[in-house]
C-alpha positions in Angstrom: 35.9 -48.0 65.9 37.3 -44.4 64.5 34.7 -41.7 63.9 34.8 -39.3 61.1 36.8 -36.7 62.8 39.2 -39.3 63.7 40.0 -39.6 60.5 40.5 -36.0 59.4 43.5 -34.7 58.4 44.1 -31.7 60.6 42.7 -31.1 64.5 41.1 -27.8 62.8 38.8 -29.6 60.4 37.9 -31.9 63.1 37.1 -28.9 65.6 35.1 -27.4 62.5 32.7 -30.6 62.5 32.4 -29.9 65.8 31.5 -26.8 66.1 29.0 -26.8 62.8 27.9 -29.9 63.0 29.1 -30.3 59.2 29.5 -33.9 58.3 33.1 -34.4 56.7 34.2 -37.4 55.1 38.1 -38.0 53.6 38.3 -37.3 49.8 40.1 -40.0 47.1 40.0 -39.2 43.6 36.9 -41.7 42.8 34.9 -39.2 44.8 36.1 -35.8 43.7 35.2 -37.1 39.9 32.2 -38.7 40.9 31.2 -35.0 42.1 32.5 -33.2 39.1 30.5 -35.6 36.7 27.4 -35.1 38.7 27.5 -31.6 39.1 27.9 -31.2 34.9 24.7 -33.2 34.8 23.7 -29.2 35.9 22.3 -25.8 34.1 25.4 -23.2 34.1 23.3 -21.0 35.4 22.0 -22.8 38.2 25.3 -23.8 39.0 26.9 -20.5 39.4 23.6 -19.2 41.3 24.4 -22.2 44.0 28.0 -21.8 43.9 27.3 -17.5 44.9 24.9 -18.9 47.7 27.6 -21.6 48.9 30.4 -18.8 49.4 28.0 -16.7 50.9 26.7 -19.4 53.2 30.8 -20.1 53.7 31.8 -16.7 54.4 28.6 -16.3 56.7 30.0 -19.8 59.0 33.2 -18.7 59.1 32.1 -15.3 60.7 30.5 -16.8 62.8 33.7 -18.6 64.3 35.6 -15.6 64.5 37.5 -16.7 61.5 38.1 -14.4 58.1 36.3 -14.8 55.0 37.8 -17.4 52.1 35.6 -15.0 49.1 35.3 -11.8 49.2 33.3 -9.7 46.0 
């Protein structure tokens, strides 16, 4: 039976779930629009507020790691 990180694409993303304990799952179309319908269901606002903590919370992991920030303000 394959795990998760088995079934990752690259070595890196599977040391990432590693190392953060992240759960991550392969991606098909079906899911990336299921995700982009739900998160419409959404106030802008509060969208955009989440989305500023996310890349915070992002840039904050990836620190962590050694690694260089993806956003920068």
């Amino acid at each position: 039976m394959s795990t998760i990180s088995d079934q990752l694409a690259t070595p890196q993303l599977a040391e990432l779930a590693r190392k953060t304990g992240l759960i991550l799952r392969p991606l098909n179309s079906s899911a990336v629009n299921d995700l982009f319908a739900k998160i419409e269901e959404y106030d802008p606002t509060e969208r955009s507020q989440t989305f500023d903590h996310l890349k915070q919370a992002l840039n904050e992991t990836r620190a962590s790691l050694g690694a260089e920030p993806v956003y920068s303000e």
